[in-house]
C-alpha positions as CSV (number, residue, x, y, z in Angstrom):
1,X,-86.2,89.0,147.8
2,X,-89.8,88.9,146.4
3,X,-91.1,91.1,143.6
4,X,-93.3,92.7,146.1
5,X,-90.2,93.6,148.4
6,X,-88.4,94.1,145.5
7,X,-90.9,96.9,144.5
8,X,-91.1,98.5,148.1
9,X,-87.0,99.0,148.0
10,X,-87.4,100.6,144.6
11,X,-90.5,102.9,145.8
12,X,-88.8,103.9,148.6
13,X,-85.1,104.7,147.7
14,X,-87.0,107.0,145.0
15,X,-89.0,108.7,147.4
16,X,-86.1,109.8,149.1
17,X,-84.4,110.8,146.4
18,X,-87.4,112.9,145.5
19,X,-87.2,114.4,148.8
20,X,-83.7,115.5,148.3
21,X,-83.9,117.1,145.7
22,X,-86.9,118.5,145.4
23,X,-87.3,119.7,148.9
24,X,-84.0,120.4,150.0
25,X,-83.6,124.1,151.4
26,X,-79.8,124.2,150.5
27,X,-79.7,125.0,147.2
28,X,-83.7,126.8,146.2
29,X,-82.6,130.1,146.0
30,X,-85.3,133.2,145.4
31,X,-84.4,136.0,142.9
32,X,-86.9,139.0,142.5
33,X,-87.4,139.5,138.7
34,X,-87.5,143.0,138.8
35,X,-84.3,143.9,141.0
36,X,-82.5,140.5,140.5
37,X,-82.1,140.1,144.2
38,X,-81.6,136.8,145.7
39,X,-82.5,135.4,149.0
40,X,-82.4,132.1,150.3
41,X,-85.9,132.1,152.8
42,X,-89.0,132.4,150.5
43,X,-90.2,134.7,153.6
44,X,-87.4,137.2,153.2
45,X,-87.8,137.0,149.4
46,X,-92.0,137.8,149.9
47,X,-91.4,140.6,152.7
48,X,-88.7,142.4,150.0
49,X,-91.7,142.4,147.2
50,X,-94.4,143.7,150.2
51,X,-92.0,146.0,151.2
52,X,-89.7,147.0,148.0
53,X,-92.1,146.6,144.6
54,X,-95.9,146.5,146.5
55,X,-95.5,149.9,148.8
56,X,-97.3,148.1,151.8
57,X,-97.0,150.0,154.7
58,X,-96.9,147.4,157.1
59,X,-94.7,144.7,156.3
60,X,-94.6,143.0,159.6
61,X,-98.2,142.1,160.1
């Protein structure tokens, strides 16, 4: 294998490591700080501080 190859293989195998760690949804987990809370979907962790700590009236729009 060539250096040039050689250095393709290594960009890509990190690459996907990156990706697997850093944007794998099975383990990022969401806690609210004030009630200690935890939800796995950022969007059910953001509509339980619209709805629980920011009073908004209307969550759902």
């Amino acid at each position: 294998m060539s250096a040039s190859g050689t250095y393709y293989y290594i960009c890509v195998m990190l690459l996907q490591v990156h990706f697997a760690i850093k944007h794998s949804n099975e383990c990022k987990l969401y806690r609210c700080s004030t009630c200690d809370v935890v939800y796995r979907r950022e969007s059910e962790w953001l509509l339980h501080l619209r709805v629980k700590h920011l009073q908004l009236s209307k969550p759902y729009r």
